[in-house]
C-alpha positions in Angstrom: -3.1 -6.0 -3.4 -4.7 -9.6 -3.2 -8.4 -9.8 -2.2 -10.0 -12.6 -0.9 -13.8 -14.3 0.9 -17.1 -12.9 0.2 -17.4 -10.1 0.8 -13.8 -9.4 -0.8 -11.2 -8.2 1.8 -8.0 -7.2 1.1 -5.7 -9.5 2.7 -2.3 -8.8 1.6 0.5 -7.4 -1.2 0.9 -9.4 -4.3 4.4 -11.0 -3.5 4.4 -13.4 -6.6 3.9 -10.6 -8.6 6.7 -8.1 -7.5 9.0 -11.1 -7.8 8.0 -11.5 -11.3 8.5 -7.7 -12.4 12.0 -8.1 -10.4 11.2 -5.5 -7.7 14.2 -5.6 -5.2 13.4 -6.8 -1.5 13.8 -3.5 0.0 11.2 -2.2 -2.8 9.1 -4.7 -1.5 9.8 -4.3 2.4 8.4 -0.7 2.1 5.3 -1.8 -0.2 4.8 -4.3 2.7 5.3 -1.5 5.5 2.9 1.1 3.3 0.3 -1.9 3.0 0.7 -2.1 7.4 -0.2 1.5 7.3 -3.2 1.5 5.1 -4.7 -1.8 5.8 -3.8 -2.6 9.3 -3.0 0.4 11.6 -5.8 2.1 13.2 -5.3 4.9 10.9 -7.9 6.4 8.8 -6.5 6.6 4.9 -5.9 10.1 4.8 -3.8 9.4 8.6 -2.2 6.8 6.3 -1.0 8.8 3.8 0.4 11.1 6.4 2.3 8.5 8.0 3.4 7.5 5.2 5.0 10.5 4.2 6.7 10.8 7.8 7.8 7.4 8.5 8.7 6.1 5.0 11.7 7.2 2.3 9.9 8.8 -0.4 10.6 6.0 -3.0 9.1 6.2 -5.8 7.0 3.3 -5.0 5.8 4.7 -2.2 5.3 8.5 -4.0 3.1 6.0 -6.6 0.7 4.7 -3.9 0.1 8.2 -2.4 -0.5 9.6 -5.9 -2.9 6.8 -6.5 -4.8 7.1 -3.1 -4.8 11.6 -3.2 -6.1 11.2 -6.9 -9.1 8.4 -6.6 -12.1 10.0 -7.0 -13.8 7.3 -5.6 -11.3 6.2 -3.0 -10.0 3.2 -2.0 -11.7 -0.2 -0.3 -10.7 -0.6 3.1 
């Protein structure tokens, strides 16, 4: 994720970066769908993770950023 402004808000995925690592576009499509659920629906971040799991193939991508999220002890900024 790419922060930006003070006080930091997160403002988007870091697409220069998954080019560089050679992620494939449809990697990158549902990084940018999982990034709409957290960060822009109406959705609280357990509601996102649910959503997630419903409405997204369980990539591995997308299994890492539920794993991340269900294992933060001190969550995530939103």
């Amino acid at each position: 994720m790419i922060a930006d402004g003070n006080p930091a808000e997160i403002r988007g995925i870091n697409l220069v970066g998954l080019e560089r690592k050679n992620f494939p576009p449809e990697s990158v499509k549902l990084i940018k769908e999982a990034f709409r659920l957290i960060y822009r629906s109406k959705y609280n971040t357990r509601q996102a993770v649910e959503a997630m799991r419903k409405e997204l193939p369980q990539k591995e991508e997308i299994t890492e950023i539920i794993d991340f999220i269900e294992q933060s002890e001190r969550g995530i900024i939103r």
